[in-house]
BAZAMI-115989 format. One record per residue (C-alpha): residue number from 1; x, y, z. Coordinates in Angstrom, 2 decimals, m for minus. Example, Ala and Ser with C-alpha at 12.3 -4.5 7.8 and 13.67 -1.06 7.14 Angstrom:
+-----+---------+---------+---------+
|   k |      c1 |      c2 |      c3 |
+-----+---------+---------+---------+
|   1 |   12.30 |   m4.50 |    7.80 |
|   2 |   13.67 |   m1.06 |    7.14 |
+-----+---------+---------+---------+
This chain:
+-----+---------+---------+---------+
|   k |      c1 |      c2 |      c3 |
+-----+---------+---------+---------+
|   1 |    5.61 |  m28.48 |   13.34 |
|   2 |    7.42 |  m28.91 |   10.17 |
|   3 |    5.51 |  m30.90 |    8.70 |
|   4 |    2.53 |  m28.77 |    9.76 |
|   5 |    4.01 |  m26.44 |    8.11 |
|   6 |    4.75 |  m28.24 |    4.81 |
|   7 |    0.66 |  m29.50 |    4.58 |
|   8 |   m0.26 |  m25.35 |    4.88 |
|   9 |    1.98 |  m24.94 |    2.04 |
|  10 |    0.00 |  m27.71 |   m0.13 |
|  11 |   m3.32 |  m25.62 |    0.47 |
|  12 |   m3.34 |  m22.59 |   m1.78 |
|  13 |   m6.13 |  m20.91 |    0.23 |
|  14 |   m3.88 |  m21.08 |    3.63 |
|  15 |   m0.29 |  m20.54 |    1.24 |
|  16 |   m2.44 |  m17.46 |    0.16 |
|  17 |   m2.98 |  m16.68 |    4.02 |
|  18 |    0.85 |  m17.28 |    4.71 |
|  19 |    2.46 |  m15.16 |    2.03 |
|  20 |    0.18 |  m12.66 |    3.49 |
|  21 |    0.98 |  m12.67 |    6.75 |
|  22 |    5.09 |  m13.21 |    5.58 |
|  23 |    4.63 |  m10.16 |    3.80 |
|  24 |    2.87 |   m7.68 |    6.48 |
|  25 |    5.63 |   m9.01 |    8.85 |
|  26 |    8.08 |   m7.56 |    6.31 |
|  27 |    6.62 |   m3.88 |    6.16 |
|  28 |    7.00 |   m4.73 |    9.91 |
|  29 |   10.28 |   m5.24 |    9.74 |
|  30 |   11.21 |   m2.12 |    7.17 |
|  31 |    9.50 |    0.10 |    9.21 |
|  32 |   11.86 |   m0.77 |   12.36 |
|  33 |   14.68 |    0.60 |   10.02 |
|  34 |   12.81 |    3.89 |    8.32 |
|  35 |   14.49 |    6.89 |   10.99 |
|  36 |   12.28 |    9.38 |   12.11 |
|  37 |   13.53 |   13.02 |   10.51 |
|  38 |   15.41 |   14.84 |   13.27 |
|  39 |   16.56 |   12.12 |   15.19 |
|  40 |   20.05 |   11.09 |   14.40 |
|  41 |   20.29 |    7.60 |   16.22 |
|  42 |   24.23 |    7.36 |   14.97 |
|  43 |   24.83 |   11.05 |   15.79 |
|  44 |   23.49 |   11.26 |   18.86 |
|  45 |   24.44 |    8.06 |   20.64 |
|  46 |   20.89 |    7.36 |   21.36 |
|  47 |   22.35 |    3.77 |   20.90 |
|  48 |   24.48 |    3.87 |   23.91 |
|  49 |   21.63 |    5.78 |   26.19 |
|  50 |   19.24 |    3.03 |   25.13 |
|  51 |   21.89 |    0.26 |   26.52 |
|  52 |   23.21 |    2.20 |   29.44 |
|  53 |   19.77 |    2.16 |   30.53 |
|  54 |   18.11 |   m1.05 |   32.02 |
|  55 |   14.17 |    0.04 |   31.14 |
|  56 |   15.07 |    1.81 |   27.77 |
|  57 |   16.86 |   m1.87 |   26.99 |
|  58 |   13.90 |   m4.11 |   27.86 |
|  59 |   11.74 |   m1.16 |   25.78 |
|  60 |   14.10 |   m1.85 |   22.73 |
|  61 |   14.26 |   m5.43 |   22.74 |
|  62 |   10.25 |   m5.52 |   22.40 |
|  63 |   10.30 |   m2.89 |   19.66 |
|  64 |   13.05 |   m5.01 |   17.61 |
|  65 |   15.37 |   m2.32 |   17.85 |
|  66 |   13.63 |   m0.26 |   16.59 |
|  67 |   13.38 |    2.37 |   19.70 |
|  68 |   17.17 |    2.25 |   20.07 |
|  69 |   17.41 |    3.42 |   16.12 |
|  70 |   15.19 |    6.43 |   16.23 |
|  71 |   12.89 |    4.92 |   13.57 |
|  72 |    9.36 |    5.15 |   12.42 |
|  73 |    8.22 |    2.33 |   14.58 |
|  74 |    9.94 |    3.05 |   18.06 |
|  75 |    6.83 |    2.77 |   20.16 |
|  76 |    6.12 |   m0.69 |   18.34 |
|  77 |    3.02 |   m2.56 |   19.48 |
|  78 |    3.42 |   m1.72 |   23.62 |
|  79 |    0.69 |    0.89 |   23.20 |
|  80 |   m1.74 |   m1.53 |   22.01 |
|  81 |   m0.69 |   m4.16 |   24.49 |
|  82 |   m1.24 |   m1.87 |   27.62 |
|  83 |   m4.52 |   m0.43 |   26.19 |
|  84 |   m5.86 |   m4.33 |   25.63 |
|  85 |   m4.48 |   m4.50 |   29.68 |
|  86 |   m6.43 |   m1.97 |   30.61 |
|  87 |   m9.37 |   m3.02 |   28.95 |
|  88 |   m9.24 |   m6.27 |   30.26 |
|  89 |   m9.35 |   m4.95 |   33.95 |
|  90 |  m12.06 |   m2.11 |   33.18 |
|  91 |  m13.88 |   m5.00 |   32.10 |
|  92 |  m14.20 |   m6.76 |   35.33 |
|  93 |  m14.94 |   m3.32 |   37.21 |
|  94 |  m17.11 |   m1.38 |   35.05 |
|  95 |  m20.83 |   m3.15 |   34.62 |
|  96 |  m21.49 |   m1.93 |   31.21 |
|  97 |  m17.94 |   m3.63 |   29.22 |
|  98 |  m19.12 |   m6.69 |   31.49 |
|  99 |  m22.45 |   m6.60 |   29.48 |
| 100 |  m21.12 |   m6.22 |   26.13 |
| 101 |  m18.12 |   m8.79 |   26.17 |
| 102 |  m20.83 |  m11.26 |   27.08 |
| 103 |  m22.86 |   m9.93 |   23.84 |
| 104 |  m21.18 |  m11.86 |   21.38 |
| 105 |  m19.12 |  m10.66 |   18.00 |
| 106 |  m21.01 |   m6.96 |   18.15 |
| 107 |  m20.19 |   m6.60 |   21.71 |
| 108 |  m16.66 |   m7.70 |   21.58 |
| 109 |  m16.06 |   m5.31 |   18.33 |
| 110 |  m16.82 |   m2.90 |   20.12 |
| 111 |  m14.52 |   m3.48 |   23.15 |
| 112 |  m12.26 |   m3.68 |   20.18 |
| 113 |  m13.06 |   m0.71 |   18.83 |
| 114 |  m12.30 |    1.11 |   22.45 |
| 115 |   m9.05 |   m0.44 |   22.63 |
| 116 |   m7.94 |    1.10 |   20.04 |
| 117 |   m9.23 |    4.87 |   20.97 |
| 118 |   m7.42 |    3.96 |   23.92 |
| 119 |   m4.01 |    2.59 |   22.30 |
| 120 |   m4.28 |    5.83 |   20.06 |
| 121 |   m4.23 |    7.69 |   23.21 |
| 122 |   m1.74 |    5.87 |   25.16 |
| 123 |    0.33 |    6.20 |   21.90 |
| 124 |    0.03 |    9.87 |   22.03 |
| 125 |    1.06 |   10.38 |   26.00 |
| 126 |    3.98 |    7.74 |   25.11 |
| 127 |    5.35 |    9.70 |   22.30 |
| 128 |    5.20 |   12.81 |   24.25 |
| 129 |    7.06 |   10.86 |   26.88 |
| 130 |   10.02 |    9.67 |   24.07 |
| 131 |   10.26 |   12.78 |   22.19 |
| 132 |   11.30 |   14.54 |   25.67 |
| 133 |   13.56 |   11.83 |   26.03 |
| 134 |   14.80 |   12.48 |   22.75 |
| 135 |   15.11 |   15.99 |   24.05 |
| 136 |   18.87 |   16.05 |   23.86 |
| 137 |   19.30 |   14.32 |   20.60 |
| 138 |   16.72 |   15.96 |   18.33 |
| 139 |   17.72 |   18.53 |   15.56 |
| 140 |   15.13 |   20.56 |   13.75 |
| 141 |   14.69 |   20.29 |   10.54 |
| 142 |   12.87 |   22.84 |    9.36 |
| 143 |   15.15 |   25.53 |   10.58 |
| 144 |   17.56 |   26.98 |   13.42 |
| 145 |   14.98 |   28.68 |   15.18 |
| 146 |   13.01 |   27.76 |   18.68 |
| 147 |    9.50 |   27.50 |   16.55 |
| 148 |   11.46 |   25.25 |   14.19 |
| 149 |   12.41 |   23.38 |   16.97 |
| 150 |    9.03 |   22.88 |   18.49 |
| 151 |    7.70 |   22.20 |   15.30 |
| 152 |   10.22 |   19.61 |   15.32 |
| 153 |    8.74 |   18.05 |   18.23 |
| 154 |    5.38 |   18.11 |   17.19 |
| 155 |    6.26 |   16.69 |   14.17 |
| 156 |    7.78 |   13.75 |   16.09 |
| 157 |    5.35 |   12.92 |   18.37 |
| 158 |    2.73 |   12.43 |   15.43 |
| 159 |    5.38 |   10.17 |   13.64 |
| 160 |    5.46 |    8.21 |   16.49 |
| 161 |    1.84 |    7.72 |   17.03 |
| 162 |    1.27 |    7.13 |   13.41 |
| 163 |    3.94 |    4.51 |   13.50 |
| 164 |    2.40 |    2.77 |   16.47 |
| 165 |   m0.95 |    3.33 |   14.75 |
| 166 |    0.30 |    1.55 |   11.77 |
| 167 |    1.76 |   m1.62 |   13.77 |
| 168 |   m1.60 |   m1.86 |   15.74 |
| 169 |   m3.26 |   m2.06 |   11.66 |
| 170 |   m0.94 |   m4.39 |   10.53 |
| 171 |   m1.55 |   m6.81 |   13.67 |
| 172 |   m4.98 |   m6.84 |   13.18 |
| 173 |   m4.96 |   m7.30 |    9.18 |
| 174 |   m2.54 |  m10.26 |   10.06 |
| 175 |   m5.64 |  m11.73 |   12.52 |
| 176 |   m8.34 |  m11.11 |   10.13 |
| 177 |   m6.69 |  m11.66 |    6.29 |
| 178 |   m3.70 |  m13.62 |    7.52 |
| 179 |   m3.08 |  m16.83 |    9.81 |
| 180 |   m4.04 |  m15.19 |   13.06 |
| 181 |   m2.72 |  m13.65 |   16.40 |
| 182 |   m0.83 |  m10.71 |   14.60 |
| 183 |   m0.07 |   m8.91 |   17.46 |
| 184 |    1.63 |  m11.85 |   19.35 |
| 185 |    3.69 |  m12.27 |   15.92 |
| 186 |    4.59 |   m8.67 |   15.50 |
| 187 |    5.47 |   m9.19 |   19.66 |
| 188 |    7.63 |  m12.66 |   18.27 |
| 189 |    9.00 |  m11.10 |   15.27 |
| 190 |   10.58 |   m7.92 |   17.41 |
| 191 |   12.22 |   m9.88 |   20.00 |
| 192 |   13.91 |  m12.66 |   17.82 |
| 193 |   15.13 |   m9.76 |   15.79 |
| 194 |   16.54 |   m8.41 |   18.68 |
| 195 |   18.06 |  m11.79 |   19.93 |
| 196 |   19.35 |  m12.27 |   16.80 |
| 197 |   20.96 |   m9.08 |   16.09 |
| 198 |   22.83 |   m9.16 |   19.44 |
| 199 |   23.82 |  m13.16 |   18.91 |
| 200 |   25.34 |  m12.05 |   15.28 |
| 201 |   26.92 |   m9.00 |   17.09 |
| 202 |   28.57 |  m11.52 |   19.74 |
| 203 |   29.79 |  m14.26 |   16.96 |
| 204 |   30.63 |  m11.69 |   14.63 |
| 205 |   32.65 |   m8.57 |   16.83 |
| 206 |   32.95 |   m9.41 |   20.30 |
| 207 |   34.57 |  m13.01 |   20.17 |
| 208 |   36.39 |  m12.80 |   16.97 |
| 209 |   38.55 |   m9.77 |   19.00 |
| 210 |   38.64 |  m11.87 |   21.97 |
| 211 |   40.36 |  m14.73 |   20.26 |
| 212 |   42.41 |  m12.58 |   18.68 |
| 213 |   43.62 |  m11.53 |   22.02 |
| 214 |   44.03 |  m14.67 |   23.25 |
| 215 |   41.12 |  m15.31 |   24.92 |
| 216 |   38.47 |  m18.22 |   23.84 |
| 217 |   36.02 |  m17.99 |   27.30 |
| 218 |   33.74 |  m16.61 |   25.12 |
| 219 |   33.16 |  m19.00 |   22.82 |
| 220 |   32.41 |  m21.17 |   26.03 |
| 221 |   30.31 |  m18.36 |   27.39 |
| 222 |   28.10 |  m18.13 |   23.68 |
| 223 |   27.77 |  m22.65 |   24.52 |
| 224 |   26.55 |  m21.89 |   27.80 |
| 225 |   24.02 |  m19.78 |   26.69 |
| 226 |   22.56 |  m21.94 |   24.06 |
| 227 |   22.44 |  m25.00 |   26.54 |
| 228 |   20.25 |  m22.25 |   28.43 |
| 229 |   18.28 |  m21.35 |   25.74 |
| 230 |   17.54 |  m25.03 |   24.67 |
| 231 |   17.12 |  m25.78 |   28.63 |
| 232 |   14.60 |  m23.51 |   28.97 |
| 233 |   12.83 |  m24.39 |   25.69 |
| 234 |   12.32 |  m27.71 |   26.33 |
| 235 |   10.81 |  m26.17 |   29.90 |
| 236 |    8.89 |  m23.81 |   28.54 |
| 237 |    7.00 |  m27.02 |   25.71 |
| 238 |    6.52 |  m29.32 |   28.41 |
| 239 |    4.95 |  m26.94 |   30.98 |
| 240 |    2.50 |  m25.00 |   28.38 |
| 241 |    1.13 |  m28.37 |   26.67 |
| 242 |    0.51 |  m29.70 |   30.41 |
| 243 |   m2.64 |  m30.23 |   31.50 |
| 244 |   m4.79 |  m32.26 |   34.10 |
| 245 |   m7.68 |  m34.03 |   32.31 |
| 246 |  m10.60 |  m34.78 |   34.71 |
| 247 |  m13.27 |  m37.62 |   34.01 |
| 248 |  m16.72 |  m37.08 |   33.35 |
| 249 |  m19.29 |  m39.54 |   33.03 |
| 250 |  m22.97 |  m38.32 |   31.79 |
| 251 |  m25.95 |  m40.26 |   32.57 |
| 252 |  m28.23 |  m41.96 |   29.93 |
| 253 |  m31.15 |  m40.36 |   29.05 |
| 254 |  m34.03 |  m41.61 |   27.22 |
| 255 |  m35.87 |  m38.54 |   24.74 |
| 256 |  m38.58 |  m40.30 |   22.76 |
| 257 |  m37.29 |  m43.46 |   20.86 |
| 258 |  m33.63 |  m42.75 |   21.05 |
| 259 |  m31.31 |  m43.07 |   24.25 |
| 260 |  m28.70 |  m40.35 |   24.88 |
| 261 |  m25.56 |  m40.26 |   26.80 |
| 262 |  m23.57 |  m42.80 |   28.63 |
| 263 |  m20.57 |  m41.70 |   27.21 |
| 264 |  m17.40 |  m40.89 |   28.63 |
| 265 |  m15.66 |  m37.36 |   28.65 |
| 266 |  m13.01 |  m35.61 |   30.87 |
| 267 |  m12.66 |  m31.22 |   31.25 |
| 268 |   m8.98 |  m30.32 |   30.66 |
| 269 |   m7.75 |  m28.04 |   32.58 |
| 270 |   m4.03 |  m26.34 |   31.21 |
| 271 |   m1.18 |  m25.85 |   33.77 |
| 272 |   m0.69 |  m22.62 |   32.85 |
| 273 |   m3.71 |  m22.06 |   31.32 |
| 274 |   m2.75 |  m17.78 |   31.27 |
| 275 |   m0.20 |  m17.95 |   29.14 |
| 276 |    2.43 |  m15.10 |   29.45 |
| 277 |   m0.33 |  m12.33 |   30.67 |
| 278 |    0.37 |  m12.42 |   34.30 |
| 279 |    3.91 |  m11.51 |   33.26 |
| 280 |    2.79 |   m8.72 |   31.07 |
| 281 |    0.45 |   m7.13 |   33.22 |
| 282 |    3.25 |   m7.45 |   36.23 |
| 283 |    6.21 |   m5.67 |   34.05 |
| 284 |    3.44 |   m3.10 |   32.88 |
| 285 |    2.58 |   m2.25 |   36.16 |
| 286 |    5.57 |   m2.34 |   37.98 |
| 287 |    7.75 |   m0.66 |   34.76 |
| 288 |    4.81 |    2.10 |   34.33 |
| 289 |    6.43 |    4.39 |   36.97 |
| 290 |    9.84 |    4.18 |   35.35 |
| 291 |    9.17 |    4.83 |   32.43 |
| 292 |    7.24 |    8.16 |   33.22 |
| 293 |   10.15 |    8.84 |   35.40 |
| 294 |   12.40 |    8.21 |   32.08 |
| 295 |   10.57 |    9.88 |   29.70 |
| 296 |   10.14 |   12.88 |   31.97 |
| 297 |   14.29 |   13.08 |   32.16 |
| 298 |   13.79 |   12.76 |   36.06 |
| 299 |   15.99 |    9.70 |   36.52 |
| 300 |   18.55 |   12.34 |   38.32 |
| 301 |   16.32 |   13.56 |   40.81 |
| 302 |   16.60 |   12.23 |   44.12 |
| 303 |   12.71 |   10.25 |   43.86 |
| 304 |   14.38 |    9.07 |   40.30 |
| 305 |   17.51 |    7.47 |   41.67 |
| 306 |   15.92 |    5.90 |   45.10 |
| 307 |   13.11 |    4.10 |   42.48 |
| 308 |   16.02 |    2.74 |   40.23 |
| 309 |   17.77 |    1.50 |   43.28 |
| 310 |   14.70 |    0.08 |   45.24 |
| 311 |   12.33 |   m0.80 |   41.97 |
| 312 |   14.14 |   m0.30 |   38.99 |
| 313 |   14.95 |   m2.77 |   36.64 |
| 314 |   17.74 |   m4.40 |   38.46 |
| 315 |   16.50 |   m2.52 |   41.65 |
| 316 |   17.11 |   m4.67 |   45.16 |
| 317 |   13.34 |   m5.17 |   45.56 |
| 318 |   12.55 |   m5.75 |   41.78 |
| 319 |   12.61 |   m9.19 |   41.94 |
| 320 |   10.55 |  m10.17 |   44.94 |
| 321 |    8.01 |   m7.34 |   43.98 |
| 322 |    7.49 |   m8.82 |   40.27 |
| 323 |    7.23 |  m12.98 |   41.82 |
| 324 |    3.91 |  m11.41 |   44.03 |
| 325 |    2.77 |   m9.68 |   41.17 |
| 326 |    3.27 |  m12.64 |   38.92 |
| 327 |    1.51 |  m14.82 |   40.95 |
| 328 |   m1.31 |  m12.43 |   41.90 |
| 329 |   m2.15 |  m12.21 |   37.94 |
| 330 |   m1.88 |  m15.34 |   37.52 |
| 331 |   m4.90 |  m16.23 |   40.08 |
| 332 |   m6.68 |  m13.14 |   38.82 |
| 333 |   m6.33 |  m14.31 |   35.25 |
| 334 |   m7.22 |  m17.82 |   35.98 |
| 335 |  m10.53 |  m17.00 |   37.46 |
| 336 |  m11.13 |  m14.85 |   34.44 |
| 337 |  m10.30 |  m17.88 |   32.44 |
| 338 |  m12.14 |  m20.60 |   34.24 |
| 339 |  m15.02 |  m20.61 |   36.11 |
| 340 |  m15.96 |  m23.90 |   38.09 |
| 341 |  m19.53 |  m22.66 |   39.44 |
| 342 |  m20.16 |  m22.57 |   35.24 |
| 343 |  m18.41 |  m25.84 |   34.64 |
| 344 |  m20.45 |  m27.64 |   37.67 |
| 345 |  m23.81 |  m26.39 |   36.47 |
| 346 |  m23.28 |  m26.68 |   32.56 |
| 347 |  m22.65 |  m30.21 |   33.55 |
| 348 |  m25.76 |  m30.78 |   36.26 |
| 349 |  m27.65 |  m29.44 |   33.14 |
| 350 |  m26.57 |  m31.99 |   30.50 |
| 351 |  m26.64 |  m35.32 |   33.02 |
| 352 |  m22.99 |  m35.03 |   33.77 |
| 353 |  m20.79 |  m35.74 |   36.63 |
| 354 |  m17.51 |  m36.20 |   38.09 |
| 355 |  m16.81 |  m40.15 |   39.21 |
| 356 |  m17.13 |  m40.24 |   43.08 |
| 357 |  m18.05 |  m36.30 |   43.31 |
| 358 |  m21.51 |  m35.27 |   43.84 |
| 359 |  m23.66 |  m32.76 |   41.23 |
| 360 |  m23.73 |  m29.24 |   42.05 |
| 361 |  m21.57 |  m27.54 |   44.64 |
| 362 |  m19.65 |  m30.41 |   45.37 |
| 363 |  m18.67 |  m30.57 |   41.74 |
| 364 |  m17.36 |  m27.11 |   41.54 |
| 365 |  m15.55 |  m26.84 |   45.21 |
| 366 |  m13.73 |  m29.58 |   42.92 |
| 367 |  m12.89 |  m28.03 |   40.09 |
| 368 |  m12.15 |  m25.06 |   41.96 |
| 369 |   m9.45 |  m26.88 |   44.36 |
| 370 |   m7.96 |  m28.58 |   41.52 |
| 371 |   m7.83 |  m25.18 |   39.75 |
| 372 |   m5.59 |  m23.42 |   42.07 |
| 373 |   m3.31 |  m26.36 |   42.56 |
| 374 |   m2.52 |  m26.01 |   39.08 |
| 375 |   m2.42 |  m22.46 |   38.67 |
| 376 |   m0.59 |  m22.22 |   41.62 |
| 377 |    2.03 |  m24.42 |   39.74 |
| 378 |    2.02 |  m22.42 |   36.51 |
| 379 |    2.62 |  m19.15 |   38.68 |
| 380 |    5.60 |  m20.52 |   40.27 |
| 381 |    6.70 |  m21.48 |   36.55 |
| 382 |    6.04 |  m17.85 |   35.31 |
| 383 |    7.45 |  m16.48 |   38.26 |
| 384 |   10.96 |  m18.90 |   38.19 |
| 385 |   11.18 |  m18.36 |   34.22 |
| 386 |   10.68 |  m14.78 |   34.42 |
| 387 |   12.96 |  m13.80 |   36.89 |
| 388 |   15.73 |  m17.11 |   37.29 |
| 389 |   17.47 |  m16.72 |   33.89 |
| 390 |   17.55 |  m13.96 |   33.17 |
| 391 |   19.23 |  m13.00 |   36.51 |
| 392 |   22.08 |  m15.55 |   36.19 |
| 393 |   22.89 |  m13.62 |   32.50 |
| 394 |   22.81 |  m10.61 |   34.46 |
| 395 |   25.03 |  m11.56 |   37.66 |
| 396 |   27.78 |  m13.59 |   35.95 |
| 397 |   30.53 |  m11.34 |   34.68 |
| 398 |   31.33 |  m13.60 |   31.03 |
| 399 |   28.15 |  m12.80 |   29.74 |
| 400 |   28.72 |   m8.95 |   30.00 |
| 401 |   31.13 |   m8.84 |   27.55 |
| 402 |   28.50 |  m10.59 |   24.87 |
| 403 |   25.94 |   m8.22 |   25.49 |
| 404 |   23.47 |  m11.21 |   25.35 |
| 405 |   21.80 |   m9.16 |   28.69 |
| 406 |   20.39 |   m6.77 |   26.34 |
| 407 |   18.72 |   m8.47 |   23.69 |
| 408 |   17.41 |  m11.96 |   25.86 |
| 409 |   15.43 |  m11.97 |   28.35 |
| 410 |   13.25 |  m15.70 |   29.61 |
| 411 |   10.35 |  m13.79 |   29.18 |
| 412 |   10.48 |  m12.98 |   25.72 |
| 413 |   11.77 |  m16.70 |   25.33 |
| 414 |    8.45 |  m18.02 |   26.90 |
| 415 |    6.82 |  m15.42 |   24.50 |
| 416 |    8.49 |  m16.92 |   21.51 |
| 417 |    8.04 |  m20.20 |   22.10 |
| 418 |    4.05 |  m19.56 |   22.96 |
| 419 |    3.58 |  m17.69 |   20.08 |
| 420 |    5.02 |  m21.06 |   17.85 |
| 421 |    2.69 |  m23.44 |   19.86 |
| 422 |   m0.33 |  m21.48 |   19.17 |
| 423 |    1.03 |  m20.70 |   15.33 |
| 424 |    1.25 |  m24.51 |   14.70 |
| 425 |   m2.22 |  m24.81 |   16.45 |
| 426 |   m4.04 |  m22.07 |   14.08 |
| 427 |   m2.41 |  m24.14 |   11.34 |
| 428 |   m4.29 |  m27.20 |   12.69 |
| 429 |   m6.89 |  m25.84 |   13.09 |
| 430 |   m7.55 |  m24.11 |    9.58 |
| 431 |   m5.93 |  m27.63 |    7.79 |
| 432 |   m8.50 |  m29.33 |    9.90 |
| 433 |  m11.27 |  m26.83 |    8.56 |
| 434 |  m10.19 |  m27.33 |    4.94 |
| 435 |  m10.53 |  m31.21 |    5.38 |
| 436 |  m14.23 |  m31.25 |    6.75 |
| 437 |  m15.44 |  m28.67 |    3.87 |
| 438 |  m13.94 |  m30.96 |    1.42 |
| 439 |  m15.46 |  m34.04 |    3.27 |
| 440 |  m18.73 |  m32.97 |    3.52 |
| 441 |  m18.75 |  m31.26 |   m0.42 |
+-----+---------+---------+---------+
């Protein structure tokens, strides 16, 4: 990847597209720290109701912070991501998006373009949702009185949906000027941040007073975890670049004076070719009651408390409930993803076949099985990663002290290390570009 890395630099025309995108990810970054007038993060200890709170946590860690600091970007990208969710699944039901993602580039901009009304509007009910959250902590600033207060309010609430606004801009300048995917490397920018403010807080604070009190098992603890981290990395690589490659032989064909075919080819088909969506759309669905139950300050209320116990975040049937989602999404995406009646017939069309498998049906009820064998793997992956190590962090009482629980989770490891694979592959991919123009000038 380095080295990747150092061939983009010798192009000026993808240097050009890196300083870019290095420089969008900054006004990223700056806006995580701008605060939001009336909202006193320091004040108000809306730092220690963000990490007394399980959901408010995980909410942080994927905003980089920024939700726990009352700033301009609190509501960070997740707006954008659940609108592209939803879009995704209206797609499948409603005929009409059906019809125009299968229209080319003018029907998928406007699918984009419907995302976004849709982010805008999820942004809006979500800033609703904080600002009543921020109920407690919010002073006006325009005055002492209740209108000043309201205005207050209102005032927040389009902050916040003009910050999110802003982050869903920047992600898709980085995809169109930049080196691509901006909203998986706004996604991978916020969480290192976050695991990287809370590892500096550990080496820094926490186990500099523990040795001074005697006490070294954190330093042992901080070990463990990056054994874990590098564990899990090494995981994470080896499962996502996995793939089964399956033979194809076409047939020769004779057109005219010239003989075609007779070549060999193989279909590859990725472990887990879904990436980390079936996780996504899992924690979205199973974290969307909680966090209208949050935002509506009903957490004390008896429905509040029996959901945080039951289906919370570290609720008793939280775990079990997010493996069947997990693996549900992952055969939902997968069929989205692959299609082996298209494969089988694409191939019956161009002369090919599988060695020892007949044309036609027999060729997809191949594909197919082989298909969910491997996705069945890769859901047992996402479902193991998602859940496995992050629960050991939890459950063992070292890593409390550390407060590495708050700002790592597996998921956003698997995240960050998919992001890195596909930002070395768009790197390829463009360097390979550049070569074949200047071949063929």
């Amino acid at each position: 990847m380095l080295q990747t890395i150092k061939n983009a630099f010798q192009s000026p025309e993808i240097r050009k597209k890196m300083f870019f995108t290095f420089i969008l990810i900054i006004v990223y970054r700056i806006g995580c720290y701008i605060p939001i007038p009336g909202v006193d993060a320091d004040a108000s200890g809306l730092l220690d109701m963000t990490q007394n709170n399980d959901f408010l946590m995980m909410f942080s860690a994927i905003t980089g912070s920024a939700f726990q600091n009352g700033t301009l970007f609190s509501l960070g990208i997740v707006p954008f991501i659940n609108a592209f969710i939803i879009m995704q699944l209206l797609t499948l039901i409603i005929p009409k998006l059906e019809k125009l993602s299968k229209e080319g580039d003018d029907g998928r901009k406007k699918i984009a373009q419907y995302t976004r009304y849709v982010a805008i509007v999820l942004a809006i009910i979500q800033a609703i949702g904080v600002m009543f959250a921020w109920n407690d902590y919010i002073s006006p600033v325009f005055g002492t009185s209740e209108a000043s207060r309201i205005f207050t309010m209102i005032f927040i609430v389009i902050i916040l949906t003009g910050g999110s606004s802003l982050v869903m801009w920047l992600g898709e300048r980085i995809t169109e000027f930049g080196i691509g995917n901006g909203t998986s490397l706004i996604i991978f920018i916020g969480i290192i941040g976050s695991l990287g403010t809370t590892i500096f807080n550990a080496m820094a604070t926490v186990i500099p007073n523990q040795v001074a009190a005697g006490d070294t098992t954190g330093i042992w603890y901080l070990l463990g975890f990056f054994v874990l981290v590098i564990v899990l990395f090494f995981f994470i690589v080896f499962v996502d670049m996995a793939e089964r490659k399956i033979s194809v032989q076409y047939a020769k064909q004779i057109k005219g004076n010239k003989m075609y075919g007779g070549q060999s080819s193989y279909i590859p088909i990725k472990v887990n070719a879904s990436g980390v969506m079936p996780i996504i759309f899992a924690s979205s669905i199973i974290m969307f009651p909680q966090m209208i139950i949050q935002f509506a300050n009903a957490g004390s209320t008896p429905f509040g408390l029996g959901w945080a116990e039951w289906v919370g975040t570290n609720g008793k049937l939280y775990a079990p409930i997010t493996f069947i989602f997990i693996i549900f999404f992952a055969y939902f995406y997968a069929q989205i993803q692959f299609n082996p009646d298209d494969v089988g017939r694409m191939l019956q069309q161009n002369g090919g076949f599988i060695p020892g498998i007949r044309p036609g049906k027999s060729t997809s009820d191949h594909l197919r099985k082989i298909n969910n064998r491997l996705t069945l793997f890769g859901a047992l992956f996402l479902a193991v990663i998602a859940l496995v190590p992050t629960l050991i962090l939890q459950q063992v009482s070292g890593f409390q002290p550390l407060g590495l629980q708050n700002g790592f989770s597996a998921t956003g490891l698997l995240i960050v290390v998919s992001v890195a694979l596909e930002f070395q592959k768009q790197l390829e991919s463009q360097l390979l570009v550049k070569n074949n123009k200047g071949f063929l000038k």
